[in-house]
C-alpha positions as CSV (number, residue, x, y, z in Angstrom):
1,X,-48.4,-66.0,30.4
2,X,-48.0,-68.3,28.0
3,X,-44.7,-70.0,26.8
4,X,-43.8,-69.5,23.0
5,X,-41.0,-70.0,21.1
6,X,-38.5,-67.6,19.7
7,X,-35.6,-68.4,16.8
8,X,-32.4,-66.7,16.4
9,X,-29.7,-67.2,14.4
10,X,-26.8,-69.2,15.6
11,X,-24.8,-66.3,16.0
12,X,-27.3,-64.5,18.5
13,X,-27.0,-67.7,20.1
14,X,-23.4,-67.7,20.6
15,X,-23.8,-64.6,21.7
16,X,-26.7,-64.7,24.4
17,X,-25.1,-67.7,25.5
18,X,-21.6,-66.1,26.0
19,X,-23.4,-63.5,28.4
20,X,-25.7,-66.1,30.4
21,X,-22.3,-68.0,30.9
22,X,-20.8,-64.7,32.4
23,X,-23.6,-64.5,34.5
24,X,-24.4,-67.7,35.7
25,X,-27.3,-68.4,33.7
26,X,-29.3,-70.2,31.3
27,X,-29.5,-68.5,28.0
28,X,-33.5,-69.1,28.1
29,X,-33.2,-67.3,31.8
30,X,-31.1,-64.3,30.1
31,X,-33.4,-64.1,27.3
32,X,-36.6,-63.7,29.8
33,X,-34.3,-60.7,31.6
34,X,-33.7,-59.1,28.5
35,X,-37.2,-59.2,27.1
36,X,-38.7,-58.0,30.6
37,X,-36.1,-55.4,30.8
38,X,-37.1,-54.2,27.3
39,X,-41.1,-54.6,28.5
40,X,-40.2,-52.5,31.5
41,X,-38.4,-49.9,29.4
42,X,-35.2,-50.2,31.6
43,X,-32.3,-47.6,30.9
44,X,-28.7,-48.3,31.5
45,X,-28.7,-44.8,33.1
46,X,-31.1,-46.3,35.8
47,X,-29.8,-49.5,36.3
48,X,-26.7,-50.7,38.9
49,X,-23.7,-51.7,37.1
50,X,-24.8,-55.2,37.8
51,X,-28.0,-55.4,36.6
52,X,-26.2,-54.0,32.9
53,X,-25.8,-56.6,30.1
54,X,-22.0,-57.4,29.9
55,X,-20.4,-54.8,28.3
56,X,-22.4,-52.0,29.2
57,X,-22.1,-49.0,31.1
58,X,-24.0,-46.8,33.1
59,X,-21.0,-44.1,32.7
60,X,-20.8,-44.0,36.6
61,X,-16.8,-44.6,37.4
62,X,-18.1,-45.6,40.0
63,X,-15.3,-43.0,42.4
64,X,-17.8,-40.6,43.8
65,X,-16.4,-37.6,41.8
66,X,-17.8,-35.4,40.0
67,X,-16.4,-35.1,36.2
């Protein structure tokens, strides 16, 4: 694979590197999780509440009881 480069506008910036901060991250290390999440076709529904992007929910409460 070769490395390319991407522009965003300041704002997505902000933004993506709001979330890497959260997480402990680059933003260049965020953006590579999002894209290969995106390539892998990854659903919320299927992910653990900590492999979400901030913000997002799986809609599992997470207290083992049915709705």
């Amino acid at each position: 694979m070769e490395d390319v480069s991407v522009s965003i506008s300041a704002e997505q910036y902000e933004r993506l590197a709001a979330i890497a901060a959260a997480r402990g991250v680059s933003a260049e290390a965020q953006l590579d999780r999002l894209i290969e999440d995106a390539y892998r076709g990854a659903e919320p529904a299927d992910l653990g509440a900590e492999e979400l992007p901030l913000g997002v929910c799986n809609g599992d409460d997470g207290d083992g009881a049915d709705d």
